[in-house]
Every structure is written in structure tokens, then in C-alpha cells.
C-alpha positions as CSV (number, residue, x, y, z in Angstrom):
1,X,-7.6,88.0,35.5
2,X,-9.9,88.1,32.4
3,X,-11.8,90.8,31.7
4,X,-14.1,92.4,29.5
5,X,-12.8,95.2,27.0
6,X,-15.6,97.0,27.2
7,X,-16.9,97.3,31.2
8,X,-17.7,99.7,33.5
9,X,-14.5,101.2,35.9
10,X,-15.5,99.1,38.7
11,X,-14.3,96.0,36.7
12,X,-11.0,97.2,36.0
13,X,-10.1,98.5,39.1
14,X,-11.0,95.3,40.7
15,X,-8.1,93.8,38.7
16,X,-5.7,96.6,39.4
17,X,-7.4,96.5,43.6
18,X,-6.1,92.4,43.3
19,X,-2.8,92.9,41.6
20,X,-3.5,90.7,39.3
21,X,-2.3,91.0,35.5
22,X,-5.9,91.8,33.3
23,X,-5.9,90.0,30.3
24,X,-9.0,91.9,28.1
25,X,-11.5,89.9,25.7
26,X,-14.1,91.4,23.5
27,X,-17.9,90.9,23.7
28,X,-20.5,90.6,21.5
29,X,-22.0,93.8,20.1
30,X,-25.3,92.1,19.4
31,X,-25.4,90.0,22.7
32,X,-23.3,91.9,25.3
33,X,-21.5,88.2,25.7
34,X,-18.4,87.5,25.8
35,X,-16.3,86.4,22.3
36,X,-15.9,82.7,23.8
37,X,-13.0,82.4,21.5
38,X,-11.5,85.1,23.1
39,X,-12.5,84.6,26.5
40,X,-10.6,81.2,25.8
41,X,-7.8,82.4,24.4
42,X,-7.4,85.0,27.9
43,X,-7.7,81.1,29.6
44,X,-5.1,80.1,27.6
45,X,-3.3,82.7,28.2
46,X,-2.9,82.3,32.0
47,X,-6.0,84.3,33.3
48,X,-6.9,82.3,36.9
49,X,-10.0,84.2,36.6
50,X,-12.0,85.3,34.3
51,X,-15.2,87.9,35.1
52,X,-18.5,87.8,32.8
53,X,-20.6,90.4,33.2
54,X,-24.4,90.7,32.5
55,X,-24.5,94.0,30.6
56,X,-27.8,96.3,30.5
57,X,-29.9,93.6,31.8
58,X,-29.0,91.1,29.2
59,X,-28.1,87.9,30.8
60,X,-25.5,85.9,29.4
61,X,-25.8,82.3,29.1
62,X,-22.7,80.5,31.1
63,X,-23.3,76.9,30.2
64,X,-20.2,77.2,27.4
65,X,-18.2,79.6,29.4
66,X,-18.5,77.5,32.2
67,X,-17.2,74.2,30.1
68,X,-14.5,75.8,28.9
69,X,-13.4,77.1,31.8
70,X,-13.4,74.1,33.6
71,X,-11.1,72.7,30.3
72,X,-8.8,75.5,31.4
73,X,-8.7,75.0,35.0
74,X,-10.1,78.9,35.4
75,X,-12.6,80.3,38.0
76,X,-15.4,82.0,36.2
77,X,-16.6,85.2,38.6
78,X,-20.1,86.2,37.5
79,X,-21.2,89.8,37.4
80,X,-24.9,90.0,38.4
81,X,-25.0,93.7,39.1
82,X,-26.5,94.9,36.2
83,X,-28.7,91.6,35.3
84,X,-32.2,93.8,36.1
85,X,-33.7,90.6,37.0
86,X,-33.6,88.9,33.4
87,X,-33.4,85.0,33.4
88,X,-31.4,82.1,31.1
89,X,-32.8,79.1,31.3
90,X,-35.2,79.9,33.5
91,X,-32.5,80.9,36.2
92,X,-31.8,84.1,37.2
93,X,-28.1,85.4,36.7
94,X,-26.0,85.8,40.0
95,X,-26.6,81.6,40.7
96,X,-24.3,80.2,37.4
97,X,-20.7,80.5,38.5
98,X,-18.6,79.5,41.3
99,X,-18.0,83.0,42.3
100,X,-20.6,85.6,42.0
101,X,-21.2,89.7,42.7
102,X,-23.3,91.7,43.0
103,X,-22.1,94.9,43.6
104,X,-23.5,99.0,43.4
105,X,-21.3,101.6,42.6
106,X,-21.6,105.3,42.9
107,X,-24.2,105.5,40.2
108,X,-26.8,102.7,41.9
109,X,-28.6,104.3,44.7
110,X,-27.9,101.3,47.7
111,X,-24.0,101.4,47.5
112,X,-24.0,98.0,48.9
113,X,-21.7,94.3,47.6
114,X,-22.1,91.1,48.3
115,X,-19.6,88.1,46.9
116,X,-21.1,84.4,46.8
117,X,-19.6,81.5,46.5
118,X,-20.8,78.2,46.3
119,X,-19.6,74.9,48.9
């Protein structure tokens, strides 16, 4: 499983909660988004999954990710918990991945998840 280096503790212990092996990419300082060539070097790497997460409200645009993941044969999980309603091509995040979530932890006030997927 791909994830980001820098993340909240929800998204590591998701990886360590599906015993998978987390292969770590960097992100963008000025962007929040991931370092595509490191995000495809985790794919190359073996990651079956990799999670992109919309940092601080800034929504990260999943038209490259998702290319290269489909080069890779690697489902892209989509992070929309901390999107804040901002939009990428005039679509909100949470509806650009085959697998999304949406989830609150201890420091969001509804404590509720949700996982999407699309047919």
C-alpha cells in the first residue's frame, strides 16, 4: 500500500489495520500532491494500492495519478476527508478514484466513515 510520507495517523494505521506492507512517497510542499514520480515509483514497486489524500482543503488533481496507475495495474483510494469542499475541474474531490473515503477521526466532530466505490 502507497502512502503519503507526510499524513495524518489515521492513514498509516489503515495500512498497519490491512496488513499490508506501506510503501511511503513524498508530496509536494507547495501543492500538498503527491511527487508523481514517486507515487510511480511505490507502483513500481509492488504497492496494490496507493492512497492520495486531499490535504488542508487543497484538492489534488487525479487525472495523471489516475493514468499512471492504470499503467501499473494499481487501485488509486482517494482521501476526501479533509477536501473542505474545494473543486478540480469543476468536480468536487471524493468522485475521482475507484475507491473513495471519507472518513472523521477523533479530531472532526461527527466521528462517522463512509467507503465508495464505483460499479
Amino acid at each position: 500500500m502507497g502512502l503519503p510520507a507526510y499524513g495524518c495517523y489515521d492513514l498509516a494505521t489503515a495500512g498497519d489495520g490491512a496488513d499490508a506492507p506501506v510503501l511511503l512517497y513524498d508530496v509536494d510542499p507547495r501543492t500538498l500532491a503527491p511527487d508523481l514520480a514517486q507515487l510511480e515509483a511505490t507502483m513500481r514497486e509492488g504497492a496494490a494500492a496507493v492512497v492520495v489524500a486531499h490535504f488542508y482543503g487543497c484538492p489534488v488533481d487525479l487525472a495523471d495519478i489516475n493514468r499512471a496507475a492504470a499503467t501499473h495495474g494499481t487501485v488509486v483510494i482517494e482521501d476526501a476527508a479533509q477536501a473542505l469542499g474545494g473543486t478540480v475541474r469543476d468536480r468536487q474531490p471524493g468522485v475521482k478514484a475507484p475507491l473513495r473515503s471519507s472518513a472523521s477521526g477523533a479530531a472532526k466532530p461527527d466521528r462517522g466513515s463512509a467507503v465508495l466505490s464505483s460499479p
